[in-house]
Structure formats: structure tokens, C-alpha cells
N, C-alpha and C positions, 0 to 999 in steps of 0.2 A: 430780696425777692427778685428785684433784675438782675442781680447775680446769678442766682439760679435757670432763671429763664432765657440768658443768652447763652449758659454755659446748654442746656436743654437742646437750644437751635442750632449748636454747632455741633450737638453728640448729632442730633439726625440728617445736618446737613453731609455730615461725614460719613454717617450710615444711606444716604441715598447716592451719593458720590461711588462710595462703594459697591452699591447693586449696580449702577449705568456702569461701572468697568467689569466689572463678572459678565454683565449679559453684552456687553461688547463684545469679550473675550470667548463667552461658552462657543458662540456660532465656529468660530475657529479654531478649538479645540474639540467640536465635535466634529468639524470635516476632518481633522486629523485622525481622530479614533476613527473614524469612517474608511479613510483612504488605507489605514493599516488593517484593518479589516480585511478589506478588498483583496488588500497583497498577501495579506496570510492565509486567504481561504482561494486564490490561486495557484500560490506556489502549494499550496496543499493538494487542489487535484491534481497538477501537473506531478508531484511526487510520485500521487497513488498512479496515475498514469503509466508514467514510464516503470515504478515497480511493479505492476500489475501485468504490462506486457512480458517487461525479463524473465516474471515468474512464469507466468504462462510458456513463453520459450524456453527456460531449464527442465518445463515437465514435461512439453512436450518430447524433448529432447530425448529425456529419461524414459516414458513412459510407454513413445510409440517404435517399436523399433523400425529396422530397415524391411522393407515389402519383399524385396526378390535377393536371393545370395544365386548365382549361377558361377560354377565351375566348367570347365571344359572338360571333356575327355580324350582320351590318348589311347584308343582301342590296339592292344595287340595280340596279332593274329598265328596261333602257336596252332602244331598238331591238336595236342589237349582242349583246344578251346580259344575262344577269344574275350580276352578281360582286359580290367585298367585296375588302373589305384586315383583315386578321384582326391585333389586335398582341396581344402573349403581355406583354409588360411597358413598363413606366412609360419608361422609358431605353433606349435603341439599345445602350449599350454595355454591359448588365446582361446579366450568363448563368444562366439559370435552370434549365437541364437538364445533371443528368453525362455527362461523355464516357464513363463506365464502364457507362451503365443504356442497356439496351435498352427503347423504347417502343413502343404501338401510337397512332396514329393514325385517331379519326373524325369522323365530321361526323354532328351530331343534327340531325333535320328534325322540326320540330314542326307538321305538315299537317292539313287539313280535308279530311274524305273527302266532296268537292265534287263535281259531278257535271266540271268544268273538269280538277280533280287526275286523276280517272280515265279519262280522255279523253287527256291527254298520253302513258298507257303510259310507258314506259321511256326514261330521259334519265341523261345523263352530269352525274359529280361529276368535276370539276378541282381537284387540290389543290397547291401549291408550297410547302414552307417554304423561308422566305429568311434568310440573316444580315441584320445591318447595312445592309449598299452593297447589299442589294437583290438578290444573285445567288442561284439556286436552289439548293440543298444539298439537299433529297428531292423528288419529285414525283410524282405517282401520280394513275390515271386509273380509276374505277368506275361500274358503271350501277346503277341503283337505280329501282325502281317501287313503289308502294303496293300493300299486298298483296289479293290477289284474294278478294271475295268477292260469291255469285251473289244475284241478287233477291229471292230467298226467303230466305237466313241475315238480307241487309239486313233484310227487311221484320220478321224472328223479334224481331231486336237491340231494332230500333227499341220494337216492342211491349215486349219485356223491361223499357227502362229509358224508359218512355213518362212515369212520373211525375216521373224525377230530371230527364228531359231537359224536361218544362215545369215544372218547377220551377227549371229556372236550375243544378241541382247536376252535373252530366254535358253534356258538349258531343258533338257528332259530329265528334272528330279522333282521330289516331294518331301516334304517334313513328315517325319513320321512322331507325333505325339503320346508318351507313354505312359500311365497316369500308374504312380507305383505306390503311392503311400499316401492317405488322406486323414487330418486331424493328431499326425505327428506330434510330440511333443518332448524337447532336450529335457536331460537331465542334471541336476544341480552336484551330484557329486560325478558324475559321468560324462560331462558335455562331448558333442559329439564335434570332432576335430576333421574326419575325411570318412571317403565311402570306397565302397567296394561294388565294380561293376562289371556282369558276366554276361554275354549271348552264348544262347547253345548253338547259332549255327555262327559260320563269318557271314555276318550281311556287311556287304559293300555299302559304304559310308564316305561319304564326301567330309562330316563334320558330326561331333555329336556332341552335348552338355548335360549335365545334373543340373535345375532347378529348383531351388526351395524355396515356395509363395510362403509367404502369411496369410492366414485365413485371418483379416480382423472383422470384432464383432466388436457391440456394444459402443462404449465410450468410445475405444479407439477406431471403430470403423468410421464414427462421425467426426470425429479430429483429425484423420488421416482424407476422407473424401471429401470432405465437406469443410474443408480449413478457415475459411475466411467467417464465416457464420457460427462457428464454436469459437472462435479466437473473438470476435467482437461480445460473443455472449461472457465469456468467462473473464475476458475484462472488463467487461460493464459490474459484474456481479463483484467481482474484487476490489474495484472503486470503492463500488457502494460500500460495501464491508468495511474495506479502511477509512472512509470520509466518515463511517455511523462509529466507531470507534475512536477517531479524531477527535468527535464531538462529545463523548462520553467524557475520555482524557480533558479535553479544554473546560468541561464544565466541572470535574471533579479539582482539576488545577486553582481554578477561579475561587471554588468553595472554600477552596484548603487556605487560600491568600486572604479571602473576606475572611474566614474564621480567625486567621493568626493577627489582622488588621485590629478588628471589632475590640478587644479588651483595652484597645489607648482611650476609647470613648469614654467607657465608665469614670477611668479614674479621672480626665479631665472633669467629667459634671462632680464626681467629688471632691476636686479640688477647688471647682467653684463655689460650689457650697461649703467650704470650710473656708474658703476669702470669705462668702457674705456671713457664714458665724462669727468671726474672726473680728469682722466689720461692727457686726451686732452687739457684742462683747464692748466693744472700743468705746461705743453711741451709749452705751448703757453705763459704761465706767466715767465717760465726761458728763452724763448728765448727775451722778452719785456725788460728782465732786465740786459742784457747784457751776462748773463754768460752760454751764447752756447759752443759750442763744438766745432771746428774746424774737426772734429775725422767724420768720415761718420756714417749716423743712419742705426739702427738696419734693415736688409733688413727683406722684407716682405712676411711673412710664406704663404704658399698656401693658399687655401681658404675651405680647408677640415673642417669640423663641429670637426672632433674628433683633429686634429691640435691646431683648435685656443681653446678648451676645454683644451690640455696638455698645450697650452699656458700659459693661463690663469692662472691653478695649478699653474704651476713651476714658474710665476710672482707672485702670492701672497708669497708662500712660501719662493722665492730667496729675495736676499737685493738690495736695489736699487742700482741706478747706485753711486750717492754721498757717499754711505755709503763703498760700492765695491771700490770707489775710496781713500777713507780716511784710510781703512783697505789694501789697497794692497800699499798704499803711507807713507816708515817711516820716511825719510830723504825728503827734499826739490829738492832734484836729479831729481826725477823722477815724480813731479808736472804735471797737466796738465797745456797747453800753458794758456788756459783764467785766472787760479788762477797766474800764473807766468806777465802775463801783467798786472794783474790788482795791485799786489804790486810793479811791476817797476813803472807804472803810480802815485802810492799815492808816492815812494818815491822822483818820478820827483816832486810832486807838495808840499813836504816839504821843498826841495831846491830852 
């Protein structure tokens, strides 16, 4: 019995030994889990971060084109008329306008308010865009004049800026603005490469261009004007997307590793339970064959999961009971009773 009862005090001294180094140890492997936490779920928005911005700047990229293409022109002045050939780009077969953006179309006249310009009155603008091969894809026809003013606003002007205009700093011309095409729109098998440009009369010109605006609307009028407030909204919204995605993956990751984990449990508990058959077998075949114990059995531990788990250790590890008994037994003195009757019995039965 105090057999039993020291070996009893050393299973739970070993089993409470065991819990003070676990709850030593948990605090310190939970700031671990913790601190990797932390690091994974930074380096995770700093991912979505800077992939959210990139993205957002390839679409912009893609999405919004350029606001203004302006050309020059080279007005020449023939008996027949005076024209140009206007080219928009370097290459024929380069397309430089989307087929998605509606444009306006005009022609800037940079004029001297000549007494020759004011004399013409009112004269026609010719405009063609052309693809490639040179065939017409828009064309549009406007008049335009210099705007009217009487002898006296002239004479007021002049006086006004009498010093900048001999001093060289002010000229006596005007922009003349020609609005020739509005809600324009290139074609995908036709894009338009250069334009064609006509006055019916020669108005005297300092400088003149073709300009083609974007008219944007919608999305792109607010990504184009208003840059910094669609760029913080469309990355905010991208984060979030990829952090709520992040987290879907992490938790289906996690499931998949618990599920392929979870099948070693089982067969451990039935392996336990075929040791304690095994055990029960063994207790039931020594008692069948005589050689019981007169000595009371091992009393019976609580019914705590972590108990009968220190149990279990400290029985595989410890020696059995015959082995504990052959080692703690050197002389014949100190026999157990059943080994002691069972050689008085053989040597009754030699006599």
C-alpha cells in the first residue's frame, strides 16, 4: 500500500510540475503568436496599400486619356484659296484619340486688327479630319469674323495702352476662337491621323492651331478634376476588398490545417484505450493463474482528463509492478506472500 501511495505522490507531483512549466511557458508563446500577428497583418495592409495605389495608377493611366492634342498650322496663301494639311502625329499609323471620349474641335486664329482683316467681314472655316488613306471621317463648315469695334472704343484702346504699345510690350491683335466640331468622336477602324484646313478669304494671321479638347464626363470627369479625392476613395475601397479577402483566405487556410490536424486525436484516444484493454487482459490473466496479490490495488485516480493523461505517462515510462518487485527484492526476507506460498506448496509436494 505505501507502494502504491508514493508512487500516486510522485505521478501528481510530476503532473503539477508539468502544469507550472506550461503556464510559465504559454505567456511567452502567446506574446509570440501575438507579435506575428501584428507583423502579418501589417505587412498585409502595407501590401494592399501600395498594390491598390499601382492599380489605381495603371487605370488611370489606361482609362483617362490626354485633355488637349493641339497641332499648329501652316496656312498657305495661293490664288485658289488658302489651306494647310494639319498632322496630329509623328506616324500614319499611330492612334492618338479614344474611341470611348467624345471631343470638341477648333481652330485658333491669332490676327492683327488690320485695317485689310476688318475689311474682309465674314469668311468661312473648312475643317476635315482624315485617317490614314486620307478619306474624311468629320467635317464641318463655320463663319467667323473679328469682333466689331466703333472708332471711338478704337481711338479710347489705343490711348489706354499708348505706352506698352510704343514701348514694344502690347501689339494691336486678337485671338480669334472657332468652335468647329462638338461631341466628336474617333473611329476604331478609321482613327483619325491629320486634318484639313480651308479659309475662303486670306485673313492675315500672325499664328494659328487646331485644338482637340476632351469633353470628360462621368467617372473620368471626376478622376481627371478632382484627382486626389477619387484616388484616396478608390484606394480606401481596394484595401478594404483585399484586407476582407485576406481574411476569408486566412480563415479558410486555418480550417483546412485544423481539419488535416484533427484525425491524429482519434487514433491516439484509441490507442489509449487498447493499452488500458491490453492492461485489463494482462490483470485478468494474472489473477486466472494464481499469482494475485494479497496487497490492496492501486486506488482509483479522479476522473480528470489531464490526471488520467499524467497517468498514463508516468505508466509507460515507470516499470511494472514484477519488475519493481524483483528490483526492490535481494534476499528471500522480504518475498511477496504469493511467491513465498507458492515454493512452500512445490516443496510440500516433493516430500
Amino acid at each position: 500500500m505505501t507502494h502504491y501511495m508514493d508512487r500516486l505522490r510522485n505521478r501528481l507531483a510530476a503532473g503539477a510540475d508539468r502544469i507550472r512549466q506550461l503556464g510559465g511557458a504559454a505567456p511567452a508563446r502567446t506574446g509570440a503568436a501575438l507579435a506575428m500577428r501584428v507583423l502579418l497583418v501589417g505587412a498585409a495592409v502595407v501590401a494592399a496599400v501600395v498594390s491598390s495605389a499601382a492599380l489605381y495608377g495603371l487605370f488611370y493611366r489606361l482609362y483617362v486619356p490626354q485633355l488637349v492634342h493641339q497641332a499648329p498650322v501652316h496656312l498657305q496663301y495661293a490664288a485658289n484659296g488658302t489651306a494647310a494639311e494639319v498632322s496630329f502625329v509623328a506616324a500614319a499609323h499611330y492612334k492618338f484619340l479614344s474611341t470611348s471620349q467624345a471631343y470638341t474641335v477648333a481652330l485658333d486664329l491669332h490676327v492683327p486688327a488690320s485695317e485689310t482683316n476688318r475689311a474682309l467681314g465674314v469668311f468661312m472655316v473648312e475643317l476635315e479630319l482624315r485617317d490614314r488613306r486620307g478619306r474624311a471621317v468629320h467635317r464641318s463648315a463655320r463663319a467667323a469674323m473679328l469682333p466689331y469695334r466703333s472708332v471711338g472704343v478704337r481711338a479710347l484702346q489705343t490711348l489706354v495702352r499708348a505706352v506698352p504699345l510704343a514701348l514694344g510690350l502690347a501689339d494691336e491683335s486678337t485671338w480669334l476662337h472657332v468652335p468647329l466640331l462638338e461631341r466628336a468622336f474617333d473611329r476604331h477602324f478609321t482613327p483619325i491621323t491629320h486634318a484639313h484646313v480651308a479659309l475662303s478669304k486670306p485673313v492675315q494671321t500672325y499664328a494659328a492651331s487646331v485644338t482637340i479638347r476632351a469633353q470628360f464626363s462621368g467617372l473620368r470627369y471626376w478622376m481627371y478634376y478632382w484627382r486626389l479625392p477619387t484616388a484616396l476613395l478608390f484606394v480606401a475601397a481596394a484595401v478594404a476588398w483585399q484586407l476582407v479577402l485576406a481574411a476569408v483566405a486566412w480563415s479558410v487556410l486555418e480550417s483546412y490545417a485544423r481539419a488535416r490536424a484533427a484525425p491524429a486525436a482519434p487514433r491516439a484516444d484509441g490507442q489509449h484505450a487498447e493499452l488500458l484493454a491490453l492492461g485489463g487482459q494482462r490483470g485478468s490473466g494474472l489473477e486466472s493463474s494464481g499469482l494475485d496479490s494479497p496487497e490492496p490495488k492501486t486506488p482509483s485516480l479522479p476522473g480528470s482528463p489531464l490526471v488520467r493523461a499524467l497517468s498514463f505517462l508516468d505508466r509507460q515510462s515507470a516499470p511494472s509492478d514484477s519488475e519493481a518487485d524483483e528490483q526492490s527484492v535481494p534476499d528471500g526476507s522480504s518475498q511477496p506472500q504469493s511467491l513465498r506460498r507458492r515454493a512452500s506448496g512445490r516443496r510440500a509436494d516433493d516430500n
